[in-house]
C-alpha positions as CSV (number, residue, x, y, z in Angstrom):
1,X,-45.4,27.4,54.1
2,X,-44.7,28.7,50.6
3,X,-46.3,27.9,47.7
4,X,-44.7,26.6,44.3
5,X,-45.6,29.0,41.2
6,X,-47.2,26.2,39.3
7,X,-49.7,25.7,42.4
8,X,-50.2,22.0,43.6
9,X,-48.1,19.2,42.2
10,X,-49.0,16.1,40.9
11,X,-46.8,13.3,40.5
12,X,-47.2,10.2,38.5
13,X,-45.1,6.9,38.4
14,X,-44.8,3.8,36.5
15,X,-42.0,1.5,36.5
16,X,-39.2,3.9,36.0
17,X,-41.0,6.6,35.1
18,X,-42.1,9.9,36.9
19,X,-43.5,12.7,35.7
20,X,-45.0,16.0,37.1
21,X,-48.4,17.7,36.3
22,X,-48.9,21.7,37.9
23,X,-52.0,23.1,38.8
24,X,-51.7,26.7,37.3
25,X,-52.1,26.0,33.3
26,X,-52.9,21.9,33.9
27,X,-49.2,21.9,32.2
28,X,-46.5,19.3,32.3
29,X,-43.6,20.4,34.5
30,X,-41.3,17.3,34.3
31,X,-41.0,14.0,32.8
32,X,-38.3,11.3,33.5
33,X,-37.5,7.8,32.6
34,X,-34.9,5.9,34.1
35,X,-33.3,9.2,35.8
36,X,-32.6,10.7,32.4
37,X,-34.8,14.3,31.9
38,X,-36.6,13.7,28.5
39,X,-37.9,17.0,28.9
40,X,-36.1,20.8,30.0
41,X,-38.8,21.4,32.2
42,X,-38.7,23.8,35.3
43,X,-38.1,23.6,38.5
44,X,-40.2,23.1,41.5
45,X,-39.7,26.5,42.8
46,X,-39.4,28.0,39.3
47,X,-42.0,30.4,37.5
48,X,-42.9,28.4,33.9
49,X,-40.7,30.3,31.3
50,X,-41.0,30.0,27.5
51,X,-44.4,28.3,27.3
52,X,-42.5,25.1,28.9
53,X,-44.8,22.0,29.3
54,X,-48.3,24.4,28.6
55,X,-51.2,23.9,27.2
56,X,-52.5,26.1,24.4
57,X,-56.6,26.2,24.4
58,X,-58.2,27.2,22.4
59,X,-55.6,28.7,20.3
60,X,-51.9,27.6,19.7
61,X,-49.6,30.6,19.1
62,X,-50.6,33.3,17.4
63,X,-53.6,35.7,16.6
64,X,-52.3,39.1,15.0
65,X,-53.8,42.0,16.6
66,X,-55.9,39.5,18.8
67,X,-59.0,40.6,16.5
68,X,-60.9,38.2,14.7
69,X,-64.6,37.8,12.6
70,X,-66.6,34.8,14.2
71,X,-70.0,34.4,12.5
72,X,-70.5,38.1,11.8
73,X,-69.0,39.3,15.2
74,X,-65.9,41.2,15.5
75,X,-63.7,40.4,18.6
76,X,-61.1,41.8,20.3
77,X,-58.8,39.3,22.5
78,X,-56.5,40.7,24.9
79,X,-53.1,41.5,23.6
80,X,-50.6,39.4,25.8
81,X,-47.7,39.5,23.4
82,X,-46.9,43.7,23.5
83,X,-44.1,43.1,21.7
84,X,-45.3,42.0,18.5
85,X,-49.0,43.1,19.2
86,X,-50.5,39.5,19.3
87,X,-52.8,37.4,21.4
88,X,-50.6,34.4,22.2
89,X,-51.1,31.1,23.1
90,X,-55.1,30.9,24.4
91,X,-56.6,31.7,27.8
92,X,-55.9,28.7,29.9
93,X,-51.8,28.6,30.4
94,X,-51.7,30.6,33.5
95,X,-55.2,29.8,34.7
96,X,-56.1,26.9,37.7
97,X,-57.1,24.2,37.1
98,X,-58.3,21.0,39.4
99,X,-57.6,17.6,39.4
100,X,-60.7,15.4,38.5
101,X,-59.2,12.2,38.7
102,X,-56.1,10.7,40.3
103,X,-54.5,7.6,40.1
104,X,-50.6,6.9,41.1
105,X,-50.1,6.7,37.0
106,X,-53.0,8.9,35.8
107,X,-54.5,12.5,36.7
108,X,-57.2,14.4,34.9
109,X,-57.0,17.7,35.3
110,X,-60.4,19.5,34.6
111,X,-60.7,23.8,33.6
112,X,-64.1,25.6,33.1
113,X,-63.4,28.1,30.7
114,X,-65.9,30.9,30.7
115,X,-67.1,33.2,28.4
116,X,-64.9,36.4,28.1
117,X,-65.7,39.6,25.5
118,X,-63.1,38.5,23.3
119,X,-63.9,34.8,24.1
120,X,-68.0,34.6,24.7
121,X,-67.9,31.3,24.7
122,X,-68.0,28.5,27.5
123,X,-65.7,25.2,27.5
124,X,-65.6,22.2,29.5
125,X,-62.4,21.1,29.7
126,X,-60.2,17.9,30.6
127,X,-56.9,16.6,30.1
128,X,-55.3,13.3,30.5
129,X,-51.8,12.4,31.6
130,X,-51.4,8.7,31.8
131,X,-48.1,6.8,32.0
132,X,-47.8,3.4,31.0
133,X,-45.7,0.8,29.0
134,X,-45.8,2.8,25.8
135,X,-44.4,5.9,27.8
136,X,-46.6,9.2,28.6
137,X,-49.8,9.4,26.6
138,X,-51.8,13.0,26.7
139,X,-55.5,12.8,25.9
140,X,-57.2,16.3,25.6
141,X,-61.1,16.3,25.6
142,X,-63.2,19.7,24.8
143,X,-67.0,19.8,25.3
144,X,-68.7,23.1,23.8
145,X,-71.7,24.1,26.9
146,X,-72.6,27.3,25.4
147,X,-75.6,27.8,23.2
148,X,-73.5,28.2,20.0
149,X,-70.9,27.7,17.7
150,X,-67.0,28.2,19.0
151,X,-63.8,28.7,16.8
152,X,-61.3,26.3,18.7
153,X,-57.5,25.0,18.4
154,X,-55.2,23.1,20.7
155,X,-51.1,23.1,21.2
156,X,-48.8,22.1,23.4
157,X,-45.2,23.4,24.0
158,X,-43.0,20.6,25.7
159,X,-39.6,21.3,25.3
160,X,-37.9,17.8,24.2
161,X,-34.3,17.5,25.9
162,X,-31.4,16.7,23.4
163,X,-30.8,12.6,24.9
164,X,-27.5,12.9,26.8
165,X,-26.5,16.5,25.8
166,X,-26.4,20.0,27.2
167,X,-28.0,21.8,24.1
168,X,-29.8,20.4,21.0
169,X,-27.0,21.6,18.3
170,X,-25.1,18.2,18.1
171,X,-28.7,16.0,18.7
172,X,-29.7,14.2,15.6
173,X,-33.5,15.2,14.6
174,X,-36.2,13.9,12.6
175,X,-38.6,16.0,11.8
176,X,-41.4,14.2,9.2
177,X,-42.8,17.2,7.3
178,X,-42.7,18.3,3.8
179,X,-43.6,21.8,4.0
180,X,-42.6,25.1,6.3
181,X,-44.8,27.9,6.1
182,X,-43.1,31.3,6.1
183,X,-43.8,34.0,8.5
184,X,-43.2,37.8,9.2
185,X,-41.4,39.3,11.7
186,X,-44.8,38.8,14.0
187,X,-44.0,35.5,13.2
188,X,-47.7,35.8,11.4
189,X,-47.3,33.0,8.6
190,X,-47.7,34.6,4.8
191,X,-46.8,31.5,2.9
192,X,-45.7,28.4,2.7
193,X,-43.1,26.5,0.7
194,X,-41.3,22.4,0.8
195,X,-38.7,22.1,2.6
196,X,-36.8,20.1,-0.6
197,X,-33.7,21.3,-0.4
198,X,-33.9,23.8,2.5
199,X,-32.4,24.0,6.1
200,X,-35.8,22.7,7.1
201,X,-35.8,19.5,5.4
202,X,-35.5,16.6,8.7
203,X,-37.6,14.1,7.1
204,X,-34.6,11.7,7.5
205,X,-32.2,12.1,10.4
206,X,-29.6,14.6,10.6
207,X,-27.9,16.7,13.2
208,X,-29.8,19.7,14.3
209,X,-26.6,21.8,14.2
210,X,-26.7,25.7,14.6
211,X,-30.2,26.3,12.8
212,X,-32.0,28.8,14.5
213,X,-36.1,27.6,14.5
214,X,-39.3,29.4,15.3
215,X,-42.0,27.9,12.7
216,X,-44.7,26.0,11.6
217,X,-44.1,22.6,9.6
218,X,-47.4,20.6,8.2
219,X,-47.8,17.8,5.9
220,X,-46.6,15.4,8.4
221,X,-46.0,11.6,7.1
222,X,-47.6,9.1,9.1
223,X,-47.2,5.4,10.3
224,X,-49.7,2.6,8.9
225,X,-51.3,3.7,12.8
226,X,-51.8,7.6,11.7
227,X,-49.4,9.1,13.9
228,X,-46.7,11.3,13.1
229,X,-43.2,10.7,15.0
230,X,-41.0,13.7,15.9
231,X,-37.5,12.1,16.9
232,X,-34.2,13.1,19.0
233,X,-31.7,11.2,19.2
234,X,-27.8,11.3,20.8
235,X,-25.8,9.9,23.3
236,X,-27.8,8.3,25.8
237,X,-30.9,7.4,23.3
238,X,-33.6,8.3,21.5
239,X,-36.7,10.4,22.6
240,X,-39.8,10.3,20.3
241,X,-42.8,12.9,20.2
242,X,-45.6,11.4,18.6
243,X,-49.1,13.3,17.5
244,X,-52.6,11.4,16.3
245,X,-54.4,12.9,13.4
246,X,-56.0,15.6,14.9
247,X,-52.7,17.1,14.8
248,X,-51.5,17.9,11.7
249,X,-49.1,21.0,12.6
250,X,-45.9,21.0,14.4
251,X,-44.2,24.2,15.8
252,X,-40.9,24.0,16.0
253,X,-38.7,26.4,18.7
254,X,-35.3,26.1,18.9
255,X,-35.0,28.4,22.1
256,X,-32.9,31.0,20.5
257,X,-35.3,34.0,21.7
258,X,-34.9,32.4,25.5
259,X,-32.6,33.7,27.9
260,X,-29.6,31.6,29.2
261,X,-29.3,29.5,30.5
262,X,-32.4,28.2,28.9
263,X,-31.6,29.4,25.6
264,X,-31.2,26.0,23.1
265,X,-31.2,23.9,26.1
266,X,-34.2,21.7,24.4
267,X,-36.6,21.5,21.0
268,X,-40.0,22.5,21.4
269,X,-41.5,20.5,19.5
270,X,-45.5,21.5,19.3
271,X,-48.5,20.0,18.6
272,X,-51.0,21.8,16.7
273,X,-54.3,21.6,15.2
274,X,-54.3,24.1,13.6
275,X,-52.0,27.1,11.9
276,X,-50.7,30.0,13.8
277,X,-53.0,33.1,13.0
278,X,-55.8,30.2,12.8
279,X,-58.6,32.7,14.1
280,X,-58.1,34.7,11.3
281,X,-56.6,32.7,8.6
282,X,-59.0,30.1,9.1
283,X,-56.1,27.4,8.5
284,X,-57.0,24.3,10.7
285,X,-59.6,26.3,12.4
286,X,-62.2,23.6,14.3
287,X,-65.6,24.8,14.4
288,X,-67.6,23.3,17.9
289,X,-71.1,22.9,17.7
290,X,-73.1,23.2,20.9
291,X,-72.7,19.7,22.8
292,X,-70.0,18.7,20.5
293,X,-67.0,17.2,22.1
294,X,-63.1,17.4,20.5
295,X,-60.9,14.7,21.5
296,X,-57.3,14.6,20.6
297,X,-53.9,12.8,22.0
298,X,-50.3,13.0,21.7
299,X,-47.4,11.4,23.8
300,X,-43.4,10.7,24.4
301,X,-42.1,7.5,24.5
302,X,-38.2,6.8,25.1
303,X,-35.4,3.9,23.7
């Protein structure tokens, strides 16, 4: 019997929603309430293309040159985007991971992370998909084992499907954040600037229309509950992204770089917490102490 690309599949329900979690990179794979797709996910038999539904640990996006200072060491990390000479997205999206816990609503998936030359550092990790009323929460929990200090960051890359349309230029978008930072063609950020009268500017509503997006928006406004609300709306309802305070970066892809038929088809819309470049920069950089634990969560709910 063949094997899917993701690995294992684990499906949750509740009420009228199902959703799917994959063994290789503990990812997302699909989400659906009601029959309607609220994210462009991948297919069973489909390899994970564009970073769809991973998880970023224990950096989101970008470190240029993948060589960094950590307490007076220099490390090298692998270089996994040749392209632009980068180390993208963490170690975990393509590893396995197993699930821990498993309930017909709930799995935990659970990832050992060992220590690596550009990485020496050892990480406990689980992550919770739950389903309930509210929609699909994500709880992420990080416990440092090794005998010191880590840098670490977290991200996620769901690709939110424009409600009732086949690509996201005629979706209405909310986007709460005052500032963009500006990046280089390594899409390494240099500065940043408010998005007050820019193309960036989706702190009220408007329609996403033919704006071509790869970048890092911060200063998120939040609800009396701390949470920042990233919202899509068209024809057949509205799909919002929230992220607790942990989180107070969102990467924002409109799929341009993506082949068709992919390309545009949904709005990543990522959780970080921390900047691109973070390693280096030092911008939202978390420092774990040995023991510590990190604990964030984000989720989707639907109207």
């Amino acid at each position: 019997m063949s094997r899917a690309p993701s690995g294992e599949q684990f499906e949750l329900s509740h009420g009228d929603q199902r959703a799917v979690v994959v063994e290789v990179g503990g990812g997302l794979r699909s989400y659906s309430v009601a029959g309607r797709e609220i994210l462009d996910g991948f297919g069973v038999e489909e390899l994970c293309s564009g970073g769809r539904g991973q998880t970023l640990i224990p950096w989101p996006n970008r470190v240029r040159d993948g060589r960094y200072e950590w307490d007076g060491s220099e490390l090298q990390l692998d270089i996994t985007e040749p392209a632009r000479g980068n180390a993208l997205h963490g170690l975990v999206n393509w590893r396995n991971w197993t699930a821990a816990e498993r309930s017909p609503s709930r799995v935990v998936m659970a990832h050992l992370l060992h220590p690596t030359p550009g990485y020496p550092f050892e990480l406990e990790l689980a992550i919770t998909y739950e389903l309930g009323e509210g929609g699909l929460t994500v709880t992420a929990a990080t416990h440092n084992v090794s005998d010191r200090a880590c840098p670490y960051g977290i991200g996620w890359h769901p690709y939110v499907a424009p409600p009732g349309l086949e690509f996201i230029d005629e979706c209405e978008v909310t986007l709460p954040a005052a500032t963009v930072q500006i990046a280089d063609e390594r899409l390494i950020p240099y500065s940043s600037e408010p998005v007050e009268g820019t193309d960036f500017d989706f702190r009220a509503p408007r329609r996403f229309g033919d704006l071509v997006l790869d970048h890092c928006l911060l200063d998120l406004a939040r609800g009396e509950d701390d949470l920042a609300r990233m919202v899509l709306t068209g024809p057949a309802g509205s799909t919002t992204l929230w992220a607790d305070a942990n989180y107070p970066y969102l990467m924002v892809f409109s799929g341009d770089a993506l082949a068709p038929p992919q390309r545009r088809r949904g709005l990543a819309v990522e959780p970080m917490t921390c900047a691109p470049n973070a390693f280096i920069s030092g911008e939202g950089l978390i420092r774990i102490e040995p023991g510590e634990h990190h604990v964030s969560s984000w989720g989707i709910a639907t109207s």
